[in-house]
C-alpha positions in Angstrom: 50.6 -67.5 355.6 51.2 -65.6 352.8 52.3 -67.2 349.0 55.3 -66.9 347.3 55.3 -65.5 343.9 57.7 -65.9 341.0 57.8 -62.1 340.1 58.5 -59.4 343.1 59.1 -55.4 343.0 61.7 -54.3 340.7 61.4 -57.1 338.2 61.0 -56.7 334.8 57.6 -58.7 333.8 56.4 -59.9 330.2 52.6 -59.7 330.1 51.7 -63.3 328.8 47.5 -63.1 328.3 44.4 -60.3 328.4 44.5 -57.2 326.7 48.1 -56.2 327.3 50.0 -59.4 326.0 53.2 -59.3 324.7 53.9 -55.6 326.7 56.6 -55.4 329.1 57.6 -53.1 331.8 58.9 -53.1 335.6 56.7 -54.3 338.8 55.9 -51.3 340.8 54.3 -53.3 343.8 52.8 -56.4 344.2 50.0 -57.3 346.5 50.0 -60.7 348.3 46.0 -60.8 349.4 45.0 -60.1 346.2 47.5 -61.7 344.0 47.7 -58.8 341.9 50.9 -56.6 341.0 50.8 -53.2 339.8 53.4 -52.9 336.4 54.6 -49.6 335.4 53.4 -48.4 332.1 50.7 -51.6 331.7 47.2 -51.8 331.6 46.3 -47.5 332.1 42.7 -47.0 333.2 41.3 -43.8 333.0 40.2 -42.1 336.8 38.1 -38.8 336.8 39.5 -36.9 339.7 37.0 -33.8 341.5 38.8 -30.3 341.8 41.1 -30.2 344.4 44.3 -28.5 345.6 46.5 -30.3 343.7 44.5 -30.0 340.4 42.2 -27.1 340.8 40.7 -27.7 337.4 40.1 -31.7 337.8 39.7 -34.0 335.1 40.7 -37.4 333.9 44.1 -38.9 335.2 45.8 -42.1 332.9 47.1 -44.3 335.9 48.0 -48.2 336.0 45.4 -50.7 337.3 47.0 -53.8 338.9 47.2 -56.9 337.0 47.1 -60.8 338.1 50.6 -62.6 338.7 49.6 -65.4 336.8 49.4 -63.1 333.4 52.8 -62.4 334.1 56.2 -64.3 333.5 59.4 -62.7 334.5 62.2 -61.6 332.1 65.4 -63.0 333.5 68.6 -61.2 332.9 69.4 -62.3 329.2 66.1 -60.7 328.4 64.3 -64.0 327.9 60.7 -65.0 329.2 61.4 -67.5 331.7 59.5 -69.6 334.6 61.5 -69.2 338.0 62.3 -72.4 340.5 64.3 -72.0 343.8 67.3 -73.4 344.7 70.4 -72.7 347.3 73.4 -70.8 346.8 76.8 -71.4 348.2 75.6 -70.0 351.7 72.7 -71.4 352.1 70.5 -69.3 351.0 67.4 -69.1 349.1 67.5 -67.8 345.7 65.4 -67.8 342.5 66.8 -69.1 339.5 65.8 -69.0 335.8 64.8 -72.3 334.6 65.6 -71.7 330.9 69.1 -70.6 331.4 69.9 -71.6 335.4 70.9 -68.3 335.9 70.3 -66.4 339.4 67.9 -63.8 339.1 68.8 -60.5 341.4 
């Protein structure tokens, strides 16, 4: 069975620890083995790529490295840093909520 994390893809993340801290930018996928999630804009390595037909010439390529889900808190929808709970909505649903403000999070 796989976890449940607080941030999925589409959210806006806050990096909270490494390198990165205090950057923030929007979850481009998240991977549940791993517990990793790839954030656009966060974290660029540097890949050298061989010649090929998409770049004859080669080179080096800036590209995003994932980072782990527990250096990252989401940014609810006042902009705020905030840790998520669950609760249920009027039709019984699921939803995550931000525990600083008790606003639903989309």
């Amino acid at each position: 069975m796989q976890a449940k994390f607080h941030i999925k893809k589409g959210d806006t993340v806050k990096v909270i620890a490494g390198n990165e801290r205090g950057s923030e930018g929007k979850v481009l996928r998240v991977d549940a083995k791993k517990q990793r999630a790839l954030v656009e804009g966060v974290n660029m390595v540097s890949k050298h790529t061989k010649p090929n037909a998409a770049s004859p010439q080669g080179g080096i390529v800036k590209k995003e490295a994932s980072i782990h889900v527990s250096n990252l808190m989401l940014i609810d929808p006042k902009g705020n840093p905030t840790r998520t709970g669950r609760k249920q909505d009027s039709d019984n649903k699921m939803v995550r909520n931000s525990k600083k403000t008790g606003e639903v999070i989309k």
